[in-house]
VOPAGU-2260 file (C-alpha; in pm, 1 decimal, decimal comma):
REM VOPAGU-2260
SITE   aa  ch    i         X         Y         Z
SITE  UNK   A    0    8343,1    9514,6    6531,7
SITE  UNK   A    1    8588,8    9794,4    6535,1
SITE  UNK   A    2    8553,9   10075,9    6227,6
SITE  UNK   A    3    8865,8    9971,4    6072,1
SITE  UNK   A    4    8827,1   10349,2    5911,8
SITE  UNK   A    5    8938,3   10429,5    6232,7
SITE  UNK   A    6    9302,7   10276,9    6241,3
SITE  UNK   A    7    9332,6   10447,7    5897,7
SITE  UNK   A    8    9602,9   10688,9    5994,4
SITE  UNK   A    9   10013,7   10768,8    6029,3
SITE  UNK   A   10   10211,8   10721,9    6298,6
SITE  UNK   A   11   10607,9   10785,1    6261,5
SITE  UNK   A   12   10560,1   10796,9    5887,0
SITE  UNK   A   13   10382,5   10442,8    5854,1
SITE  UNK   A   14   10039,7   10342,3    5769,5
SITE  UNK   A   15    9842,1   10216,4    6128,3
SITE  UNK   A   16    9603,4    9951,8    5927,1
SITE  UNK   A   17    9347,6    9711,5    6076,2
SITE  UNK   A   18    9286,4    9357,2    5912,4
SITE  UNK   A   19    8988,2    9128,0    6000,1
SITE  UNK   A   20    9007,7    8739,9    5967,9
SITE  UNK   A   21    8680,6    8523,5    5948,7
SITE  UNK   A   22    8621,3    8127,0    5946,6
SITE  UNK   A   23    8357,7    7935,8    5798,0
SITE  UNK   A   24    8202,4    7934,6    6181,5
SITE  UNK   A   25    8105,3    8274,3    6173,8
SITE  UNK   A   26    8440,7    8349,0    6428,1
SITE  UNK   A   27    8607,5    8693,2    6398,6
SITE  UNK   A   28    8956,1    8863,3    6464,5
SITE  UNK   A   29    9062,8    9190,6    6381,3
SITE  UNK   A   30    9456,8    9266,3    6379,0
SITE  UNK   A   31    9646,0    9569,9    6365,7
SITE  UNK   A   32    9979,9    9648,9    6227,3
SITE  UNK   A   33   10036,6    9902,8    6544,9
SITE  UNK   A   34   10216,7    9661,6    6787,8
SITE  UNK   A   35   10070,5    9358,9    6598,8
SITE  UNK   A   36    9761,1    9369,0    6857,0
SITE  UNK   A   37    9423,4    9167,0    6828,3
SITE  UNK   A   38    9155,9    9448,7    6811,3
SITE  UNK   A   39    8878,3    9236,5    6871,0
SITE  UNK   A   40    8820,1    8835,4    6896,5
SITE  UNK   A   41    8391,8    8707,7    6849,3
SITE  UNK   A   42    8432,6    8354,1    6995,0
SITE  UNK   A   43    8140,3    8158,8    7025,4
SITE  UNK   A   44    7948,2    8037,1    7349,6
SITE  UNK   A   45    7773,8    7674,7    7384,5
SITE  UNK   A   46    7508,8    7824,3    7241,3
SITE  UNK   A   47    7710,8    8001,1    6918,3
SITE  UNK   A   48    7633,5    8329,4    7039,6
SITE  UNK   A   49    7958,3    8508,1    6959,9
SITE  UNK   A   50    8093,4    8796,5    7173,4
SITE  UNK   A   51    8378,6    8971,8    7173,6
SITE  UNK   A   52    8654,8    8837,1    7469,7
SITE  UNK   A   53    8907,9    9085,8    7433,5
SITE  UNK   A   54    8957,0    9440,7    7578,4
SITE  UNK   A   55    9040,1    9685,4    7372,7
SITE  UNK   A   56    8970,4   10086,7    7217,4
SITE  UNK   A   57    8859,0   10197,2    6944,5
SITE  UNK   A   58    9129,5   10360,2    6807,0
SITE  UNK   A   59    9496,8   10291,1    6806,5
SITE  UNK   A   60    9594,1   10628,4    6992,9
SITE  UNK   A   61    9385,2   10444,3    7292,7
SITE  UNK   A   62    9610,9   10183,4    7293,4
SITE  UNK   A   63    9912,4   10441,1    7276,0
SITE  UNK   A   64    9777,8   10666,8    7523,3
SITE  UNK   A   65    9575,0   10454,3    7762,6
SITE  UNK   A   66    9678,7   10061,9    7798,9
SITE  UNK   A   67    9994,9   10031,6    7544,4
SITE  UNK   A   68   10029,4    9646,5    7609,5
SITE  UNK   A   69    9663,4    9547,3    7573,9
SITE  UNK   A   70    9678,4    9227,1    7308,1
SITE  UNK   A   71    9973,2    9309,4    7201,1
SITE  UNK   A   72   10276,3    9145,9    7057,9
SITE  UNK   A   73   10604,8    9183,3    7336,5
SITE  UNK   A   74   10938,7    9211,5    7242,0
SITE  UNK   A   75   11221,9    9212,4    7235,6
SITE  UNK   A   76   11198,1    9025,9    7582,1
SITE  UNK   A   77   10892,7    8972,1    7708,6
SITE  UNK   A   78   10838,0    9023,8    8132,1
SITE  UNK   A   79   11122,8    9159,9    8392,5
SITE  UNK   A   80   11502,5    9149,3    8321,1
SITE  UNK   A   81   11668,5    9205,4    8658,5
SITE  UNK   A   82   11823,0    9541,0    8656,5
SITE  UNK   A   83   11780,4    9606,9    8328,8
SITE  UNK   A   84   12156,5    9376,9    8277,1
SITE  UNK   A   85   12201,4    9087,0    8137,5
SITE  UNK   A   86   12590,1    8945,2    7968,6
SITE  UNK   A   87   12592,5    8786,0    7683,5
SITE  UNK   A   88   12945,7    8645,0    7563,5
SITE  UNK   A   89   13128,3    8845,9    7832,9
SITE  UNK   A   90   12965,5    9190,9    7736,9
SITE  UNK   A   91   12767,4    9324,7    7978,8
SITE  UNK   A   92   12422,1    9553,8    7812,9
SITE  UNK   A   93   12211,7    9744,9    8014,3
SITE  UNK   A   94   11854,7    9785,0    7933,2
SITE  UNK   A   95   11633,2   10127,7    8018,2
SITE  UNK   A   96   11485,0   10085,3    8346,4
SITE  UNK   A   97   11082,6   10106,6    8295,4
SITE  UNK   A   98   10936,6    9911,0    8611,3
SITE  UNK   A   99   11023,4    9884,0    8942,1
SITE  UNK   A  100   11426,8    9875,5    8886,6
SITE  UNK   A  101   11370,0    9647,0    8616,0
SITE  UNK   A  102   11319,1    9623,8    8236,0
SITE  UNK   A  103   11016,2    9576,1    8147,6
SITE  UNK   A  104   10820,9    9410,1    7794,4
SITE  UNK   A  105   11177,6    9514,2    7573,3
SITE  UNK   A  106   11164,1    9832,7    7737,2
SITE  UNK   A  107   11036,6   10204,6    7717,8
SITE  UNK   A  108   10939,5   10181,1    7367,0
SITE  UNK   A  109   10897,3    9816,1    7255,3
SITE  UNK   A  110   10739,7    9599,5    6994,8
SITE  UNK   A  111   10408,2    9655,5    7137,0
SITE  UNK   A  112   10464,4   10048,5    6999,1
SITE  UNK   A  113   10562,0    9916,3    6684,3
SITE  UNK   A  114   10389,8   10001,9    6352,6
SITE  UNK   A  115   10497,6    9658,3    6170,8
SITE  UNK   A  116   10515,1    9590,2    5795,9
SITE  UNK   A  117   10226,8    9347,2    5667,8
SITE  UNK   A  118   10413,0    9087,8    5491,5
SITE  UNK   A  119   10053,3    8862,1    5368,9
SITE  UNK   A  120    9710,9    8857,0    5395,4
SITE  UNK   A  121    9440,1    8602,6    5323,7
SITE  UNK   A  122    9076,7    8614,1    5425,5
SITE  UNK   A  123    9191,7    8384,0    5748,3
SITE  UNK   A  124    9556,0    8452,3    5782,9
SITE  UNK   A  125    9767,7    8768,2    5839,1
SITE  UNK   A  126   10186,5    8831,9    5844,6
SITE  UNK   A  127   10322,8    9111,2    6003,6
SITE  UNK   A  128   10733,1    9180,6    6020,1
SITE  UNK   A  129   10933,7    9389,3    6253,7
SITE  UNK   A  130   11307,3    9496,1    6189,2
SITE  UNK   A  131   11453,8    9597,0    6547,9
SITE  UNK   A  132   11786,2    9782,4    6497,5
SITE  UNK   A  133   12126,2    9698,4    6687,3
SITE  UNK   A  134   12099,5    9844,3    6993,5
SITE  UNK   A  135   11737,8    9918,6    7024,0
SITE  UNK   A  136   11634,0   10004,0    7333,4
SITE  UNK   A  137   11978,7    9857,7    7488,4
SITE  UNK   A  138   11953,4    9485,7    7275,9
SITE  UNK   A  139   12217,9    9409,8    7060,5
SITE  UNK   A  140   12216,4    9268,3    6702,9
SITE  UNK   A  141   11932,0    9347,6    6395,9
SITE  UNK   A  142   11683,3    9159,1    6444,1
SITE  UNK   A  143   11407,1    9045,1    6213,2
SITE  UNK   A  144   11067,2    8932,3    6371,5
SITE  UNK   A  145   10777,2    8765,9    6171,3
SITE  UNK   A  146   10475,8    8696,2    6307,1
SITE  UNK   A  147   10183,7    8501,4    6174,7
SITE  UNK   A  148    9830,3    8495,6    6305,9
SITE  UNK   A  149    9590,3    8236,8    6184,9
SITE  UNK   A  150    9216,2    8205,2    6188,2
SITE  UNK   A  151    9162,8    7821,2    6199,7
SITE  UNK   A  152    8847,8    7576,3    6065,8
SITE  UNK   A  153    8830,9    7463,4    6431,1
SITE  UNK   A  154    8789,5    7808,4    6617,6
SITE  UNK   A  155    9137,8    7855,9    6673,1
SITE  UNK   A  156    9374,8    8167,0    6691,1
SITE  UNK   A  157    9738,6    8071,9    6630,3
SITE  UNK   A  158   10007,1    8259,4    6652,5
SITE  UNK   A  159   10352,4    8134,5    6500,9
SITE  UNK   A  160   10685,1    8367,0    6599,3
SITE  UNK   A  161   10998,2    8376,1    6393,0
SITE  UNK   A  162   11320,7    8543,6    6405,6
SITE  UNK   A  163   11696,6    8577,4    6335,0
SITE  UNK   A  164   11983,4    8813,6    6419,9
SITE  UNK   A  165   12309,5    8913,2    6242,1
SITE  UNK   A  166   12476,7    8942,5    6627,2
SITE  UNK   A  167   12442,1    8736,2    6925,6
SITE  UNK   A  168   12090,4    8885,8    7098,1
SITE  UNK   A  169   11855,6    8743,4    7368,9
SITE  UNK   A  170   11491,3    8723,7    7293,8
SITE  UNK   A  171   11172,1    8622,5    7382,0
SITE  UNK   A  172   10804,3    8665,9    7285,4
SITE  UNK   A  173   10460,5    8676,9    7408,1
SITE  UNK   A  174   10078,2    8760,0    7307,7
SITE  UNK   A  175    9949,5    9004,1    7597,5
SITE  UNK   A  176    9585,3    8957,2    7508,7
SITE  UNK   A  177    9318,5    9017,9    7786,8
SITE  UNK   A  178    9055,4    8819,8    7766,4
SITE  UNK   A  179    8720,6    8777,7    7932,1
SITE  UNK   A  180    8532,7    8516,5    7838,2
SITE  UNK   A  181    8176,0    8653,1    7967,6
SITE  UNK   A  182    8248,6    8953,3    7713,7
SITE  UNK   A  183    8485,5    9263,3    7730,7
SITE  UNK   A  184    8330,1    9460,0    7975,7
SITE  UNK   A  185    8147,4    9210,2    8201,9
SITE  UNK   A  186    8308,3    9308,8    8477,6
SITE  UNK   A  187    8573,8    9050,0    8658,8
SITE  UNK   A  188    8697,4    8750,3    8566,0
SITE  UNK   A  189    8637,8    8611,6    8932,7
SITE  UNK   A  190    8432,0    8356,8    8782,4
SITE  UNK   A  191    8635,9    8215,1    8555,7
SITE  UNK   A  192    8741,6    7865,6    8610,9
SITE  UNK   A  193    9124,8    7800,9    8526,1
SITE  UNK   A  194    9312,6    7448,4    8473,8
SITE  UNK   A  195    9697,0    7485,7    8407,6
SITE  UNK   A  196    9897,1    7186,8    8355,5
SITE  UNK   A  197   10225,8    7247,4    8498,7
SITE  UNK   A  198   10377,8    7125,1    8833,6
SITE  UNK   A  199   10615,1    7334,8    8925,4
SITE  UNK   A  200   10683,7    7785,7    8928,5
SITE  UNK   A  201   10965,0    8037,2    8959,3
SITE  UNK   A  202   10904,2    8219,4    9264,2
SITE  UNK   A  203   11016,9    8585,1    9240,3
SITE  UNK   A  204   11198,3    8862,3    9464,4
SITE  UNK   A  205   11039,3    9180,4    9648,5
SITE  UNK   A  206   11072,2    9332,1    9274,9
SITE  UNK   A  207   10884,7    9043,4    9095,9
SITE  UNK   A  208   11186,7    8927,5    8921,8
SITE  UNK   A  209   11222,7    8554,9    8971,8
SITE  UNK   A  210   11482,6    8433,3    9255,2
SITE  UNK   A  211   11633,9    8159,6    9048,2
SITE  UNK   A  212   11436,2    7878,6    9229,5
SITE  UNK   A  213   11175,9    7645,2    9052,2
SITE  UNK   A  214   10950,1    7529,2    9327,0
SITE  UNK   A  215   10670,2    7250,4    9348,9
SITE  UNK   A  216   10347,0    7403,4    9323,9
SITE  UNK   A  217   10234,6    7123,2    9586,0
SITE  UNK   A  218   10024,6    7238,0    9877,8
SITE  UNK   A  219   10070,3    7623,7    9742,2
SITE  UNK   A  220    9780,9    7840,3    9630,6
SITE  UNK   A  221    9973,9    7769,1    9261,3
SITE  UNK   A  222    9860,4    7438,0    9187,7
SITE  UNK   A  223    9620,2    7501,8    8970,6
SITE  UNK   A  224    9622,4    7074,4    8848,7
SITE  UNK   A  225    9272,4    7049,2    8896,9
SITE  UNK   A  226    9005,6    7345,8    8782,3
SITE  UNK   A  227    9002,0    7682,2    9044,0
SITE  UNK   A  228    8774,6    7960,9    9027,2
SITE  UNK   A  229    8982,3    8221,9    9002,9
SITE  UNK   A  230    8814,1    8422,3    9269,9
SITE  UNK   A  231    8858,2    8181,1    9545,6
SITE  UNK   A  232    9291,7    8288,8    9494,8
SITE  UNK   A  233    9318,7    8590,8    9364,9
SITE  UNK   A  234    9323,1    8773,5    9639,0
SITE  UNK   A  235    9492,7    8528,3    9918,6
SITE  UNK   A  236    9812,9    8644,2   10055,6
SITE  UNK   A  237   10040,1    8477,8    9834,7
SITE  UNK   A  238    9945,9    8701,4    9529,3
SITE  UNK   A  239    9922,6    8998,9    9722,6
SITE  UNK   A  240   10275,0    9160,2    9623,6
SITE  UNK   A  241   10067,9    9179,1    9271,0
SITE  UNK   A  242    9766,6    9240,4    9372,2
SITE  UNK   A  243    9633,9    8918,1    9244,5
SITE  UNK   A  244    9780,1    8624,2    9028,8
SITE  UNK   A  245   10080,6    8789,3    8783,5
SITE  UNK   A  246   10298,6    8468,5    8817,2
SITE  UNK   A  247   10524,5    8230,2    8622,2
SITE  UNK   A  248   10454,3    7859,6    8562,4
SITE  UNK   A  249   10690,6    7580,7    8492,0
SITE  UNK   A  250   10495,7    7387,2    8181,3
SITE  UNK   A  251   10611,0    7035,9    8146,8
SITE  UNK   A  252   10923,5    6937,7    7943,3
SITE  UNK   A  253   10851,0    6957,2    7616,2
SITE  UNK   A  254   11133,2    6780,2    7410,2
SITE  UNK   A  255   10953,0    6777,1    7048,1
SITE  UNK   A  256   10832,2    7136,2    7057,9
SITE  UNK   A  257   10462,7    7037,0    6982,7
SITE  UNK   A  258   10212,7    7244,9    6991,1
SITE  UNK   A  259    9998,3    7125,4    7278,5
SITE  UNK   A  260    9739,9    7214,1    7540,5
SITE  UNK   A  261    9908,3    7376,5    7886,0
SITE  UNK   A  262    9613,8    7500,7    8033,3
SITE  UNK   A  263    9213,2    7537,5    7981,7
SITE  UNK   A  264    8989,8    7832,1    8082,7
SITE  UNK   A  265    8578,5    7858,7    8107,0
SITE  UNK   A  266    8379,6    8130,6    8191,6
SITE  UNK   A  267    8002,4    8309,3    8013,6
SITE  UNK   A  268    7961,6    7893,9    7839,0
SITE  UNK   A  269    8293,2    7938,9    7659,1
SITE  UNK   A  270    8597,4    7737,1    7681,0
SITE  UNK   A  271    8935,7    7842,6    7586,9
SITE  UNK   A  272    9217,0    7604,5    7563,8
SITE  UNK   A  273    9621,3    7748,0    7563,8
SITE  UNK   A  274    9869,5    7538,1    7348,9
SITE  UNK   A  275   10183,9    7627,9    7331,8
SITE  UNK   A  276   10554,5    7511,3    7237,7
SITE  UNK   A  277   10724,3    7749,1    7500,0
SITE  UNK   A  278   10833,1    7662,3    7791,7
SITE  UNK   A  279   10630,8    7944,7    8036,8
SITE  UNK   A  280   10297,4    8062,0    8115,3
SITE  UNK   A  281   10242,0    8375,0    8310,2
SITE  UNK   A  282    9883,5    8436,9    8410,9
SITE  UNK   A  283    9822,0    8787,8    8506,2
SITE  UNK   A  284    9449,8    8879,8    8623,2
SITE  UNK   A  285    9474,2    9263,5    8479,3
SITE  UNK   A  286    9580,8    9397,5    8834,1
SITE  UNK   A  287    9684,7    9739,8    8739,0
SITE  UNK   A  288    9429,9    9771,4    8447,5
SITE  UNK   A  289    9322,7   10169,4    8478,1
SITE  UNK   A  290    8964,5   10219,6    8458,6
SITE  UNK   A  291    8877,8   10345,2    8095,6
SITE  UNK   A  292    8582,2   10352,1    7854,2
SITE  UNK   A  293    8693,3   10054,5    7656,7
SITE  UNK   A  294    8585,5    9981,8    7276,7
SITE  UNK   A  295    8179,6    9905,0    7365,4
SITE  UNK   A  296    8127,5   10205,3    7589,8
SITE  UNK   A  297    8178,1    9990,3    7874,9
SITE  UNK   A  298    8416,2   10069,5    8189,1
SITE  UNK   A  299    8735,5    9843,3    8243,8
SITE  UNK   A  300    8900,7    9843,5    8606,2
SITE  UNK   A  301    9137,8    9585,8    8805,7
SITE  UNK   A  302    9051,4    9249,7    8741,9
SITE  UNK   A  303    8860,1    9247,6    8457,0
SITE  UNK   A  304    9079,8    9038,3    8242,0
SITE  UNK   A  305    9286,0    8718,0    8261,7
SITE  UNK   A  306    9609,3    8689,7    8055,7
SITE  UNK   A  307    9802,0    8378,6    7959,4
SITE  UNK   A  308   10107,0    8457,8    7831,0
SITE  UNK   A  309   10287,3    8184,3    7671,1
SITE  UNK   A  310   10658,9    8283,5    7719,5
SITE  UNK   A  311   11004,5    8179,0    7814,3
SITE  UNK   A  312   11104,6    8213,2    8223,4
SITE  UNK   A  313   11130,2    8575,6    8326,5
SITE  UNK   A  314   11501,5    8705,5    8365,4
SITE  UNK   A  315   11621,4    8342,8    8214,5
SITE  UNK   A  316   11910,5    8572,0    8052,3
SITE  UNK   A  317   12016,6    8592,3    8400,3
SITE  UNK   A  318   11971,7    8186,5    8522,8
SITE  UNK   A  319   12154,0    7981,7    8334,4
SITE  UNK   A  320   11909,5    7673,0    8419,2
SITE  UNK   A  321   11632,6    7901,1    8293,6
SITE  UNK   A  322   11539,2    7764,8    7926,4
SITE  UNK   A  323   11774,0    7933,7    7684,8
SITE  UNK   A  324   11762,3    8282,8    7560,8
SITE  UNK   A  325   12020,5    8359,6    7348,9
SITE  UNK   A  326   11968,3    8361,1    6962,8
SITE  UNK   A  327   12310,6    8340,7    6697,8
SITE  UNK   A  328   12333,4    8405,4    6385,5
SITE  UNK   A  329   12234,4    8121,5    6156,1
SITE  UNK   A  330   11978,7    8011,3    6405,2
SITE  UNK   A  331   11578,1    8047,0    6366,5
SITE  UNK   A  332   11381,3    8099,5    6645,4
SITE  UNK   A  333   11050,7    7956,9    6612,9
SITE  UNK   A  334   10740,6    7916,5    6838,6
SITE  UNK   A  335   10358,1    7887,7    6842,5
SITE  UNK   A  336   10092,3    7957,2    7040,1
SITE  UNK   A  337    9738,2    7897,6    7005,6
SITE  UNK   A  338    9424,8    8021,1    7174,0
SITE  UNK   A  339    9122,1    7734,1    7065,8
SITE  UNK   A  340    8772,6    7799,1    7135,0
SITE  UNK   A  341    8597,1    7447,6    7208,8
């Protein structure tokens, strides 16, 4: 467990704190109110050993200074935006420019830099809120974020996103965790054996930003229907541009918005199941990870951690048959996201 005497500190006049969530299983979380990360996550194996399956520091300047997006919350758009443009009701905004010609995870400083307000507590359950100004970072409208994490009986993390803007605003979210289910540290996450149930992907440009298209993943190293070691694709020719898997799935229509299983991953005799009510999953294999001492002394380096980042479509403020993006006033955006242990 991380010394939460540690996060005890100020950054840009507000308390950095560090909460920890238990179950009657003996399962752990620790969250921080600096970019509403998970600090650490003891799942148990088939055996109930618990380890810890996300990377992470020790302090929340490691975050800042080394890997800002590690298990963090994203916002105010998570992934690319084409250009940095998007036009929303016939204005045109243009967003800072952070990656490759594009904007990037809201931008140069976005939610993930955040020190948010803690809203609630209980000994399972924690509430974090984030007021992003008109014209933060290029986004228009005020925009108040809530997010809930929750420490379930059955060995679940859940994650429930809310918002709502006095102005016309795009948004969407994601959870950035890294996880490796052998143990933060272990090394790759070759081994790992991923299901995703989706049928179809938006292929992307020479800058990563999707093309518009939503292709069959038939006959493509993207079907991932049936369970794949990860190691026997990552590094094929098809994910080369990212130098492995950092791609965008097409789940299946989900008309209800229920919170339900899109893909399953196994690895060190754990199982991890993603549900989710949004329409997107990117899995990214941590292909630019730096190598750094992470929080157990242990080195981190290029593909030593799987995300699965429940999202909308990349750019879909840009495609308008991309799932909507665009948040009005009176309107409540709501979504969830769970990561269950089984």
């Amino acid at each position: 467990m991380v010394n939460a005497d540690l996060f005890k500190d100020l950054y840009k006049k507000r308390r950095v704190q560090l909460m920890t969530l238990r179950n009657p299983n003996g399962m752990r979380v620790q969250i921080t109110n600096y970019g509403a990360k998970i600090v650490s996550l003891y799942a148990p194996n088939e055996q109930g050993e618990l380890a810890d399956v996300v990377l992470g520091f020790n302090t929340w300047q490691e975050w800042r200074d080394k890997e800002t997006y590690f298990n963090a919350v994203i916002g105010r758009f998570a992934n690319r935006i084409k250009d940095g443009r998007f036009t929303l009701d016939g204005q045109t905004y243009q967003l800072p420019i952070n990656n490759g010609g594009n904007c990037l995870h809201g931008g140069v400083e976005g939610f993930n830099e955040k020190v948010w307000e803690i809203v609630g507590q209980t000994a399972y359950s924690v509430s974090l809120h984030y007021r992003a100004a008109d014209g933060e970072e290029g986004f228009p409208g005020n925009l108040d974020v809530y997010v809930t994490y929750v420490l379930t009986k059955d060995n679940s993390l859940q994650i429930n996103y809310e918002a709502k803007t006095d102005k016309p605003t795009i948004l969407g979210f994601t959870n950035h965790a890294y996880f490796n289910l052998e143990g933060e540290g272990s090394g790759t996450v070759h081994n790992h054996i991923l299901q995703i149930d989706a049928d179809e992907y938006t292929p992307f440009d020479s800058t990563n930003c999707p093309t518009g298209e939503i292709l069959k993943v038939d006959g493509t190293p993207m079907d991932f229907r049936e369970p794949v070691r990860v190691g026997d694709r990552i590094d094929l020719p098809f994910f080369e541009q990212g130098r492995g898997i950092d791609n965008n799935w097409v789940l299946r229509p989900n008309p209800e918005k229920e919170l339900r299983k899109v893909a399953t991953v196994k690895a060190g005799g754990r199982t991890m199941e993603v549900l989710t009510t949004m329409p997107g999953l990117q899995v990214y294999t941590g292909n630019w990870v730096e190598e750094n001492e992470g929080k157990s002394g242990r080195m981190y380096g290029i593909q030593h951690a799987i995300c699965l980042e429940t999202q909308n479509f990349p750019d879909a403020p840009n495609h308008p048959n991309f799932p909507n993006a665009v948040l009005r006033p009176g309107e409540i955006y709501f979504e969830q996201t769970a990561y269950k242990f089984v």
